[in-house]
N, C-alpha and C positions, 0 to 999 in steps of 0.2 A: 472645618474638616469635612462633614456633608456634603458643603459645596465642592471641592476638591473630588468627592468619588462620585456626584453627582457629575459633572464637566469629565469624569473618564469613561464612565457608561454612556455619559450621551453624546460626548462631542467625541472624543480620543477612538474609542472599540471601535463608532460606526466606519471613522474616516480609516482604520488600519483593516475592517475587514475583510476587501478585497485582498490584500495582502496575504493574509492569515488564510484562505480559503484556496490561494495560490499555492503557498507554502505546505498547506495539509496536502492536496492533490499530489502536488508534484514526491512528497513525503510517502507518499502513501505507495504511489508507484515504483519509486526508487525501492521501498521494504520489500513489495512484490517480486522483485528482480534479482532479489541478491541471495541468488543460490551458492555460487561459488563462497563466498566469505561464509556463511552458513556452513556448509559441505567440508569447508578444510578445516575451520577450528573447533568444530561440535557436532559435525557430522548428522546432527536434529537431536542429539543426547544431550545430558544423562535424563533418561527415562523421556524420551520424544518431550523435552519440555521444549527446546527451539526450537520443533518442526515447523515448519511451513511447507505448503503447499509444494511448492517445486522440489523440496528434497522427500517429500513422503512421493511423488510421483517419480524421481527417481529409485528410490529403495521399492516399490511398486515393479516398475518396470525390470530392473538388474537385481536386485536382491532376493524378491519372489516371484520372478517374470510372470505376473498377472500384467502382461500386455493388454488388455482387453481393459482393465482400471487402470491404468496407468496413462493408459489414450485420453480418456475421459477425464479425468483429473488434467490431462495436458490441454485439453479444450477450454475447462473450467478458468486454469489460469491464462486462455487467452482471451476468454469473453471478458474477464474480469480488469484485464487488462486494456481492452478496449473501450469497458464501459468507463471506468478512470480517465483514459485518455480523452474521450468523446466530453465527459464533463469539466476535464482542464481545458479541452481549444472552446467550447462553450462559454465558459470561467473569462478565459480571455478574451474572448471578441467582445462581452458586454461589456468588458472595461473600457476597451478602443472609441 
């Protein structure tokens, strides 16, 4: 039995990591992104428990026109979004 979770930590984990590190990136970006399915079924409620970023910078913007936070919060999630992206084509090209 040891040997068994010994051979998954050390042969199985390392060879599926690239994998796993793919799959989180690109996970992670997809969650970032998904205002609309947010927005129609929960709107960021009850009590902003599924807010995310792009719907509190919408409610920001249209709801309390604090344009001036609402910009910023829109930058936020484009840096944030580029830094994810810049670490996926990194991610990949050390595989190739």
């Amino acid at each position: 039995r040891g040997q068994q979770r010994a051979a998954v930590w050390n042969v199985t984990l390392p060879q599926l990591r690239p994998i796993i590190v793919s799959l989180l990136l690109l996970d992670l970006i997809w969650t970032s992104q998904q205002f609309a399915l947010i927005w129609m079924t929960t709107g960021g409620g009850p009590i902003d428990v599924t807010e995310v970023l792009s719907t509190y910078t919408y409610k920001l913007a249209f709801a309390k026109y604090d344009f001036s936070l609402a910009a910023t919060a829109a930058v936020l999630v484009l840096l944030m979004s580029m830094v994810l992206a810049v670490f996926y084509v990194r991610h990949q090209k050390a595989r190739d």
